[in-house]
C-alpha positions, 0 to 999 in steps of 0.5 A: 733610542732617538732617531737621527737625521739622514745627514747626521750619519755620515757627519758623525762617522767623519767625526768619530774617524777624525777624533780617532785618527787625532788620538792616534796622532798624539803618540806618534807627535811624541814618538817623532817630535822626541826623536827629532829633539833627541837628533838636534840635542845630540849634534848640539852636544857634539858641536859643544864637545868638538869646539871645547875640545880644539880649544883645549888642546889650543892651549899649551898649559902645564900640567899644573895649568890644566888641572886648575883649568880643569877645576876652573872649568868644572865649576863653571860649566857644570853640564860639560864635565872634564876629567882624567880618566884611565884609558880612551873609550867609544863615545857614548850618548844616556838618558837619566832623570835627575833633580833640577839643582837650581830649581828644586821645586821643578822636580825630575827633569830629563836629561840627554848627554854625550860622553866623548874621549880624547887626549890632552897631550899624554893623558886621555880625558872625557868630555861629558856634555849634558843638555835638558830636554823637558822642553820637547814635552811642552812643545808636543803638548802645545802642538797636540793643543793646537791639533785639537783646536783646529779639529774643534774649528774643523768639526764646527765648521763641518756642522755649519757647512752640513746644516747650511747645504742639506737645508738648500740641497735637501728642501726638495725631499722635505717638500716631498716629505710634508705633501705625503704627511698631508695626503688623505686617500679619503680625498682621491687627490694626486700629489702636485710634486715640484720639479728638481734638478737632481736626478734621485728626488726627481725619480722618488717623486716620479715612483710616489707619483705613480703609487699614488695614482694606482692606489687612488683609482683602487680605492675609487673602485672599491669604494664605488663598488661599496655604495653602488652595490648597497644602492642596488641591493636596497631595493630588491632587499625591501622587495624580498622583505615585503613579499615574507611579510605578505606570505607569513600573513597568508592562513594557507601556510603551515606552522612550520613554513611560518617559522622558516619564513620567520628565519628567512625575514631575520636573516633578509633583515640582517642583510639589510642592516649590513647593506645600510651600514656599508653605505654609511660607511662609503658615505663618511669616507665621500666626505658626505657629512660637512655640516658641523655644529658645537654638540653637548653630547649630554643630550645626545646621549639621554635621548639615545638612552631613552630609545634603548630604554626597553632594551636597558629594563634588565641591566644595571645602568650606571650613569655620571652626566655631571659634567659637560663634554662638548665636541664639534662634529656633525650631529648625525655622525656623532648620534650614531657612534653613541648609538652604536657604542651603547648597544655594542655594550647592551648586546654584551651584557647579560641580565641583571650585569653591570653598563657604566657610562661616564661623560668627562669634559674630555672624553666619554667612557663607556664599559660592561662586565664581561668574562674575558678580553676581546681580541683587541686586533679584530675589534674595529674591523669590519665583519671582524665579529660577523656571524650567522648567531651575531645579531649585530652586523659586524660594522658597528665598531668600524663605524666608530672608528671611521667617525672617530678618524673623520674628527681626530678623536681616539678610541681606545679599549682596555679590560681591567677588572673584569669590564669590557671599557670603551674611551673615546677621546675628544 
C-alpha cells in the first residue's frame, strides 16, 4: 500500500463526502423537481379544464350543435377529451405511460391527466386534460449534469488550492524534514532550524533542537569514554604483557605455574585485541580516516592472502580475482575489513572445508561451509560473539559494518546450501 501525504488525507476525505452527498442529492433532485413539475402540470391542466369549460357553457348550441362540437373538438384536441358521461364524479388526476402516437420511434412517454366533471345544460360531461411530462427527466439529467461539472471544477480547484497552500504553508517542516534526513550524529553537529511564525513547527523544532543536543553530548561521552579508556589501558596492558613474558622466561617457575602464566598472557593478549579495536572503532566513527584513494581491491586482497597463508594450509581456498573491482575509500580502512572479513571466515572453517572468494566489478563475495544459520540480528554487534572460548574479540564484524556505513556500501549475509556467504556491495 503506497504512502499518502499528510495533506492529501483530508483532501480525499472532502472528496469521498462531496462525491457522497452529490449521489445522495440525485434522487432527491428527482424526488423534488417531479414533485414541483407533477404541481405546475396539475395547475396547467386545471387552468386548461376551467377556461374550456366557461367557454363551453358560453355557447348557447342545441343539442345537435354540441354533439358535433364535441366531435369537432375531440379530434382537434386529442389531449383534452369531451364526452357524455352517466352521472358527475369528483375530479380525479392518473399517471399512465403510453406510446407517443405522432412519434412512435420515441416510445413510451408519460403522461399526467385531470379528469373533471360538469354539466353542459341537463346533461353532466367530463372533461379530460392530458399534458407529457417526460421533459422533467431531461430537465433532472441536465441539472444533475451541471451538479457534476461544478463538483469536477469544485474538486480540481480544492487540488490546486491545496498543493498551492501546503507548498507555502508546509515549507517549514520540509526544511525541518530535509535537515534531519542529513544529519550524521558521527559529526556531533546541532541542527541550525530557521524561525517560523507558526506556533506548531516553531515547538517541533524547538523539541528536535533539544533531542538532538541531548543525544549529541551522550554520544560524545561515550565515545570519549571508548578512546580515553582504550588509550589508558594500552600501556598498563603492555606493562602486564611484558612482565608474563619475563616470568614465563625465568627457570624458577614450576610446569604448572608455566601453563597458568601461559593462559593468563592469552587472556591479556585477547584483552588487548578488543582494546585496539574499540579504539579503531572510535576512531572511524571521529572521522579520523579522510584520506581516499581509487583501490583495485585485487591486490589488496592477494597480499592479505598471502599473510594469512599459514593459517589457509589446510582449507580448500577457491578463488576468482578474474575481474576488477574498484572502489574509492581509504586504503587502511579497506585492508582491514578484507583482513577481518577473510579470518572471520578462516576461523569458521574446519580442515580440509570449503573458503570461496569472488571478486566482481560490484561486489566481493566472500563464504565458508558451515552446519547451520547464524543468528543474523547478533551478527554485526559488537561482543555479539564474544567469549572466553571465542578467540576472536567480538568486534571484527562490527568493524566491517561501521567501514561499510563510513562509505555506503551494503554487506549482507545469507546461508544458502550449506555455506556461510558474506557480499559486500560497492
Amino acid at each position: 500500500m503506497g504512502n499518502m501525504k499528510l495533506l492529501d488525507k483530508p483532501l480525499k476525505a472532502f472528496a469521498t463526502y462531496a462525491l457522497v452527498v452529490l449521489i445522495c442529492s440525485i434522487p432527491v433532485y428527482f424526488f423534488i423537481i417531479d414533485k414541483i413539475w407533477i404541481h405546475e402540470i396539475n395547475e396547467h391542466n386545471l387552468i386548461v379544464a376551467e377556461s374550456t369549460k366557461k367557454n363551453l357553457l358560453k355557447l348557447n348550441f342545441n343539442e345537435q350543435q354540441l354533439e358535433e362540437s364535441v366531435k369537432l373538438w375531440n379530434s382537434l384536441q386529442p389531449e383534452t377529451k369531451l364526452q357524455q358521461v352517466n352521472g358527475l364524479k369528483p375530479d380525479s388526476t392518473y399517471n399512465l405511460y403510453r406510446e407517443n402516437t405522432y412519434m412512435p420511434d420515441k416510445g413510451y412517454d408519460r403522461y399526467h391527466g385531470l379528469v373533471t366533471y360538469f354539466n353542459i345544460g341537463s346533461k353532466p360531461y367530463s372533461l379530460t386534460v392530458e399534458t407529457n411530462i417526460e421533459e422533467s427527466y431531461e430537465t433532472i439529467a441536465a441539472i444533475t449534469a451541471i451538479t457534476v461539472l461544478f463538483f469536477i471544477i469544485l474538486l480540481i480547484g480544492f487540488i490546486k488550492l491545496n498543493k498551492r497552500i501546503s507548498a507555502k504553508l508546509w515549507m517549514p517542516f520540509y526544511q525541518t524534514l530535509e535537515k534531519i534526513k542529513a544529519f550524521d550524529l558521527n559529526q556531533q553537529q546541532t541542527i541550525p532550524f530557521e524561525k517560523s511564525d507558526i506556533t506548531e513547527f516553531e515547538v517541533m523544532n524547538t523539541s528536535i533542537n533539544k533531542l538532538i543536543e541531548s543525544n549529541v553530548a551522550v554520544f560524545r561521552q561515550q565515545k570519549e569514554f571508548t578512546e580515553n579508556a582504550s588509550h589508558e589501558l594500552q600501556t598498563p596492558l603492555a606493562v602486564v604483557q611484558g612482565k608474563l613474558d619475563l616470568l614465563i622466561q625465568s627457570d624458577a617457575i614450576t610446569a604448572e605455574q608455566s601453563v597458568i602464566i601461559e593462559e593468563t598472557n592469552n587472556a591479556l593478549s585477547r584483552i588487548s585485541r578488543i582494546n585496539k579495536n574499540l579504539l579503531l572503532l572510535a576512531k572511524i566513527e571521529n572521522q579520523q580516516f579522510l584520506e581516499k584513494e581509487k583501490i583495485n581491491l585485487a591486490e589488496p586482497l592477494q597480499e592479505i592472502l598471502e599473510l594469512l597463508s599459514d593459517m589457509l594450509e589446510d582449507k580448500l581456498l577457491y578463488l576468482d580475482l578474474s575481474q576488477d573491482c574498484f572502489v574509492e575509500g581509504n586504503r587502511i580502512l579497506v585492508e582491514i575489513m578484507l583482513t577481518n572479513l577473510l579470518v572471520n571466515s578462516i576461523r569458521h572453517t574446519g580442515p580440509k572445508a570449503q573458503i570461496n572468494i569472488s571478486l566482481k566489478t560490484d561486489r566481493l563475495v566472500i563464504s565458508n561451509t558451515g552446519s547451520s544459520t547464524l543468528e543474523t540480528e547478533k551478527l554485526f554487534k559488537r561482543f555479539s560473539s564474544a567469549a572466553i572460548q571465542t578467540p576472536g574479540s567480538g568486534l571484527g564484524l562490527s568493524i566491517v559494518k561501521e567501514i561499510c556505513k563510513r562509505y555506503n556500501w551494503d554487506i549482507q549475509y545469507d546461508y544458502i546450501e550449506d555455506l556461510h556467504t558474506f557480499t559486500v556491495s560497492f
